[in-house]
C-alpha positions as CSV (number, residue, x, y, z in Angstrom):
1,X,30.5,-18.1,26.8
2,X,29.8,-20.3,29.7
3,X,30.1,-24.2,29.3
4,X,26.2,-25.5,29.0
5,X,25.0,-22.2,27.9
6,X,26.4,-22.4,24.2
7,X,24.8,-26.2,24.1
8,X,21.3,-24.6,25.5
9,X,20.9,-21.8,22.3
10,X,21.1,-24.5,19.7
11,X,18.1,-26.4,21.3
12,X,15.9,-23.0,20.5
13,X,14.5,-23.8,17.1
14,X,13.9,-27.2,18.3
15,X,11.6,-25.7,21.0
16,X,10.1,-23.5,18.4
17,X,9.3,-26.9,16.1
18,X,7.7,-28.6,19.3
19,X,4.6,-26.1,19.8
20,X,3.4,-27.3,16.2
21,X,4.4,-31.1,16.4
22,X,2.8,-34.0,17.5
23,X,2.5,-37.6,17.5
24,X,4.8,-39.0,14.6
25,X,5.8,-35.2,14.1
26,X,6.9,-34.7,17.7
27,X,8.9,-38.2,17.2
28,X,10.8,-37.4,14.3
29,X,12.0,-34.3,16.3
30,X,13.4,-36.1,18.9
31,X,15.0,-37.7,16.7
32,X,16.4,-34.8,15.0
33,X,17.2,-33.2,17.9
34,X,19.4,-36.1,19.4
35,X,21.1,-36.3,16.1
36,X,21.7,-32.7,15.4
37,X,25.2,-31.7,16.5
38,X,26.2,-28.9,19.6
39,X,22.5,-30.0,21.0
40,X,23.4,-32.0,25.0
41,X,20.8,-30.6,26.8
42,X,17.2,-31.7,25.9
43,X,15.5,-30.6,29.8
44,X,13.3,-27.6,27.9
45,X,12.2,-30.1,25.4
46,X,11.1,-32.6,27.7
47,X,8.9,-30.0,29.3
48,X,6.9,-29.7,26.2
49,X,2.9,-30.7,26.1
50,X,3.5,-31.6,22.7
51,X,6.9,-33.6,23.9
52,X,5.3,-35.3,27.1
53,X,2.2,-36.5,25.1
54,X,4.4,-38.8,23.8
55,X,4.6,-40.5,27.0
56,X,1.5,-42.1,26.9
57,X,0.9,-42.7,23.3
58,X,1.5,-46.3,22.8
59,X,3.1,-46.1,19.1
60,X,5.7,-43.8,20.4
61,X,6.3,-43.2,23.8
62,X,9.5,-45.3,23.1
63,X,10.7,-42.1,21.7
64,X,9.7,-40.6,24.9
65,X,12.2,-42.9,26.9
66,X,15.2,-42.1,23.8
67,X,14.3,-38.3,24.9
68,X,15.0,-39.0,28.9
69,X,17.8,-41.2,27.7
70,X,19.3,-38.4,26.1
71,X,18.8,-36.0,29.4
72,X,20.2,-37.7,31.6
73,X,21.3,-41.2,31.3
74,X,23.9,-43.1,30.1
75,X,25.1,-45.4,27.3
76,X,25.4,-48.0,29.8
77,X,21.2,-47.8,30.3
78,X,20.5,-48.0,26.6
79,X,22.7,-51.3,26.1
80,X,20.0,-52.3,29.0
81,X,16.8,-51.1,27.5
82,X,18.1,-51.5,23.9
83,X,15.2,-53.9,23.2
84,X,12.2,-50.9,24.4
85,X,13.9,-48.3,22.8
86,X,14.3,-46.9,18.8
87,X,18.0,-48.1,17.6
88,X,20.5,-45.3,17.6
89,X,22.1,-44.0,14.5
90,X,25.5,-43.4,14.1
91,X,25.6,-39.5,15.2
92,X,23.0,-40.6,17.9
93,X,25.4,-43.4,19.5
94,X,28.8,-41.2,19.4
95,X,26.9,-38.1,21.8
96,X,25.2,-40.6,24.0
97,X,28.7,-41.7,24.4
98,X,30.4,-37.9,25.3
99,X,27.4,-37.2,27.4
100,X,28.4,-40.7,28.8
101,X,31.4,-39.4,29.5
102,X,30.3,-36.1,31.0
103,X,28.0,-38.0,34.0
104,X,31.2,-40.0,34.8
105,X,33.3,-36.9,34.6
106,X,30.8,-35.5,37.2
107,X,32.0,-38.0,39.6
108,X,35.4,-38.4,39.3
109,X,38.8,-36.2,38.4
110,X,40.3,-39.1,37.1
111,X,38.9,-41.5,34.6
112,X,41.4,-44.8,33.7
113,X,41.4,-45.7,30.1
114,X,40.4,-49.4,30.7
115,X,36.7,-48.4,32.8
116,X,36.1,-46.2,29.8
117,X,36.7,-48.5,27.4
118,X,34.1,-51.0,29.2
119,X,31.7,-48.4,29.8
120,X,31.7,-46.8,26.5
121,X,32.2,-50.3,24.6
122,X,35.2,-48.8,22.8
123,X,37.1,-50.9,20.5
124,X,40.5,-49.5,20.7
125,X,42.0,-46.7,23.0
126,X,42.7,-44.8,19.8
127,X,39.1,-44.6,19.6
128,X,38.4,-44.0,22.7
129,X,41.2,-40.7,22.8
130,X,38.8,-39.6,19.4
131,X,36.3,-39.5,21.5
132,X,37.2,-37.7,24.2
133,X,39.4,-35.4,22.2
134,X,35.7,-34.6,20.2
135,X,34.5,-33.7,23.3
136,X,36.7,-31.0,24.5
137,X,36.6,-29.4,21.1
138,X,32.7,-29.5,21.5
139,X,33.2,-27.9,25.3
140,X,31.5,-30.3,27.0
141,X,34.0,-31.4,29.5
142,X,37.7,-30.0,29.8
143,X,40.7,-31.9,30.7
144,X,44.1,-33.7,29.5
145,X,44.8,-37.0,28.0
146,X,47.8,-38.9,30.0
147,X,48.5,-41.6,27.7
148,X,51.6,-42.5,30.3
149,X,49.2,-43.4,33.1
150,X,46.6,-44.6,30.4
151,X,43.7,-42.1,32.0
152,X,41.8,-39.0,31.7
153,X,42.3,-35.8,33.7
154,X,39.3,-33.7,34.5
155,X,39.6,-30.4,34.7
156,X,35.8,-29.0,34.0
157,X,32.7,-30.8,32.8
158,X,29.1,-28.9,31.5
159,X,26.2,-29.9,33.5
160,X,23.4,-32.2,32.3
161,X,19.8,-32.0,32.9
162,X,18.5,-33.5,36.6
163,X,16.2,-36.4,36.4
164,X,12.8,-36.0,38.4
165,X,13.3,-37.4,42.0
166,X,17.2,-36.4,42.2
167,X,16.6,-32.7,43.4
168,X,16.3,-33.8,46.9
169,X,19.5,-36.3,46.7
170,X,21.6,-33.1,45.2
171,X,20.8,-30.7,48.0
172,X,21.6,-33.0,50.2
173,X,24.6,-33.6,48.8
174,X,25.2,-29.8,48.5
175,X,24.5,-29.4,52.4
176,X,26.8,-32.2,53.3
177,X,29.3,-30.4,51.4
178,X,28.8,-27.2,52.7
179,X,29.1,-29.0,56.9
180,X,32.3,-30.3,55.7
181,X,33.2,-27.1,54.3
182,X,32.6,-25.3,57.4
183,X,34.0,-27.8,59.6
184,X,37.4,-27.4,57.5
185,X,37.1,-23.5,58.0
186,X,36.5,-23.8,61.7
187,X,39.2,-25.8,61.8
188,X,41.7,-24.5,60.1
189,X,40.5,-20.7,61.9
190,X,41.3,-22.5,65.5
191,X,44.5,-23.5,64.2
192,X,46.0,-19.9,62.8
193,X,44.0,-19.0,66.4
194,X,46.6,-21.2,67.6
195,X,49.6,-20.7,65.7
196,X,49.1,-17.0,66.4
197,X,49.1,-17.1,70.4
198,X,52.4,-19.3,70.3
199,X,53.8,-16.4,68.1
200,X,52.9,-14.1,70.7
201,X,54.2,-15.9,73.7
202,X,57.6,-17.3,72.0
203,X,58.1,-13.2,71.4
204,X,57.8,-12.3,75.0
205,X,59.9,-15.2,75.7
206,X,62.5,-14.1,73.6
207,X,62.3,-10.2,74.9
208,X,62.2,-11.2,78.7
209,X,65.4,-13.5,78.0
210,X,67.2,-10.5,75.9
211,X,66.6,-8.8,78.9
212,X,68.2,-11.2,81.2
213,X,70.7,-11.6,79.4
214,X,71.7,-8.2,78.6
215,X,71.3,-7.7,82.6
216,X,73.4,-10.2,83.1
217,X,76.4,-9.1,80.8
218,X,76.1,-5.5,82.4
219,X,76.7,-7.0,86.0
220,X,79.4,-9.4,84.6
221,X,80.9,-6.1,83.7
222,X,80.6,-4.2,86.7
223,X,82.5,-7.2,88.4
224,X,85.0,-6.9,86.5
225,X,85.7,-3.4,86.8
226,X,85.1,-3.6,90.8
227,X,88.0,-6.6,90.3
228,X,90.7,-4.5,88.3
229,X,90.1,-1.7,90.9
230,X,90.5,-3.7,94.0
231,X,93.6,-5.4,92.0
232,X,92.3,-8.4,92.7
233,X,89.8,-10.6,90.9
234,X,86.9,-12.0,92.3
235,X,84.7,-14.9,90.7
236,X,81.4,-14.2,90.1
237,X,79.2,-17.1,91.6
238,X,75.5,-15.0,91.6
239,X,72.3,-16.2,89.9
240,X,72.1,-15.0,86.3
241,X,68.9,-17.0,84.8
242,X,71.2,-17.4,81.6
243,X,71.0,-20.4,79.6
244,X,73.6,-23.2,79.4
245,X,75.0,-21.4,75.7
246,X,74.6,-18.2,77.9
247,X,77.2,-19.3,80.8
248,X,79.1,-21.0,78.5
249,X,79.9,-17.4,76.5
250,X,80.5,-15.4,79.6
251,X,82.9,-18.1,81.1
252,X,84.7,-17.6,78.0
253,X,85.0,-14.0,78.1
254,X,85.8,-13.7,81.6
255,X,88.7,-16.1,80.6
256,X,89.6,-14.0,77.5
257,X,89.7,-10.9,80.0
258,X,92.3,-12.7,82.7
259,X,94.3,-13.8,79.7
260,X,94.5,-9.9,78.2
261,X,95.3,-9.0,82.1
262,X,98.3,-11.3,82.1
263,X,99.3,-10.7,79.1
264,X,99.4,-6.7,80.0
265,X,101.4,-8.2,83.0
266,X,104.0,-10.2,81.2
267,X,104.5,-6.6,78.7
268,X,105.4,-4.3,81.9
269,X,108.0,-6.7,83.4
270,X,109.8,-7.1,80.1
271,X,110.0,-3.8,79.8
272,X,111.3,-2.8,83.5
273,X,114.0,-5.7,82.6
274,X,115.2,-3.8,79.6
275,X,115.4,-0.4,81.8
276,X,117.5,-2.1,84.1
277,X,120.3,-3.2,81.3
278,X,120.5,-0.2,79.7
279,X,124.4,0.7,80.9
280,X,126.8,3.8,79.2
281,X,129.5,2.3,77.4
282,X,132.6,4.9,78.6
283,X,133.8,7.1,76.2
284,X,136.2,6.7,73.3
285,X,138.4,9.8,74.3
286,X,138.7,8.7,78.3
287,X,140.3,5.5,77.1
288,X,144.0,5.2,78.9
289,X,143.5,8.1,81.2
290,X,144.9,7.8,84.6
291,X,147.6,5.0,83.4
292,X,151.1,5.6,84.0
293,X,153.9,5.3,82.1
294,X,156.8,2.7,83.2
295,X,159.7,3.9,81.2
């Protein structure tokens, strides 16, 4: 069930109890109905005849005010108006606190320990973590306690009633949100807008200097080839559009090329110097022939 809609059903038989109450009656209903527990919404109550008679009946349009307290003030504003309004009761004071709790979780993620403790006139933090802790169980706002950093995380909070006169101040608030939303967006579009074109060029960068170079290592070859075949070699001088590393790589390959041609070199003269040793040895049985005897 959605946050604020559970809190909304349990106001229904108070509702029901308002068509028949009035004066003293309608009173001791508020009062009821700011005690009774699960109740944080009291905007449907306000908007009873019976309810808004009380308004401007002298003996108890306090209870009136305790009703609009309730709805959408704090506990900050009773300890203000104590004096003009009906004391609270124990069950009375602890919501007024949580719904406290829920306007200032409204505007701001994170609540320090030591303005609640002020706001809410806690005692002791311990008290005040009761509190809070109360609160999530009832589902009235949703976050984490981080006693290291001594403050509350908000992670979701219901919604209370809106007093007369803000409606204007919220839409307003809503369309300044949604400029800055949009703003944002458009931002963020002309960016990836951006991003994509220099995506786009660096790729035909890259492909137009693959070409190049690949263009470039062909002719490197073909002087090479025209160089064995003329049995001489020629140094290739011509404008290649490679890069620095680019030159760099085919100076060293034209040097490993001259290297393996000497080193072919160096192979055939060794082995014309071992044909040129290579001498019979006379035979064993020819030994002596020829030689005369001297008796």
């Amino acid at each position: 069930m959605e946050m604020g809609i559970q809190h909304a059903g349990k106001l229904e038989s108070f509702l029901l109890m308002s068509k028949a109450a009035k004066g003293a009656a309608a009173a001791k209903l508020i009062q009821d109905a700011t005690s009774a527990p699960g109740v944080f919404v009291f905007g449907e109550l306000l908007e009873q005849p019976n309810i808004q008679e009380l308004a401007s009946n002298e003996q108890h349009s306090r209870f009136y005010s305790l009703l609009q307290l309730f709805a959408y003030k704090t506990y900050a504003d009773y300890i203000q108006h104590k004096d003009s309004l009906p004391p609270l009761n124990e069950a009375q004071t602890i919501k007024l606190k949580q719904l406290s709790l829920v306007s200032l979780a409204q505007d701001s993620r994170i609540l320090p320990y030591n303005e609640l403790l002020r706001v809410l006139d806690m005692p002791t933090v311990r008290e005040l973590e009761d509190l809070i802790i109360d609160a999530i169980y009832l589902d009235i706002v949703r976050g984490k306690l981080d006693q290291k950093e001594g403050q509350f995380e908000v992670e979701y909070t219901m919604g209370r009633d809106l007093e007369p006169g803000k409606l204007e101040q919220l839409l307003l608030s809503l369309q300044n949100w949604a400029s800055t939303t949009s703003a944002v967006l458009a931002t963020l579009d002309s960016k990836l807008a951006e991003l994509a074109n220099r995506t786009v060029v660096a790729k035909k960068e890259k492909e137009e200097y693959d070409k190049r170079y690949q263009a470039t290592l062909r002719e490197v070859a073909d002087k090479q080839k025209e160089a064995r075949n003329s049995g001489k070699s020629h140094p290739f001088s011509g404008r290649t559009g490679l890069t620095a590393a680019g030159i760099a790589e085919r100076d060293r390959e034209l040097a490993r090329q001259a290297e393996r041609e000497k080193q072919k070199e160096r192979e055939k003269g060794n082995e014309e110097n071992l044909d040129s040793m290579d001498v019979d040895e006379p035979a064993e049985g020819s030994k002596g022939k020829g030689r005369k005897c001297v008796c």
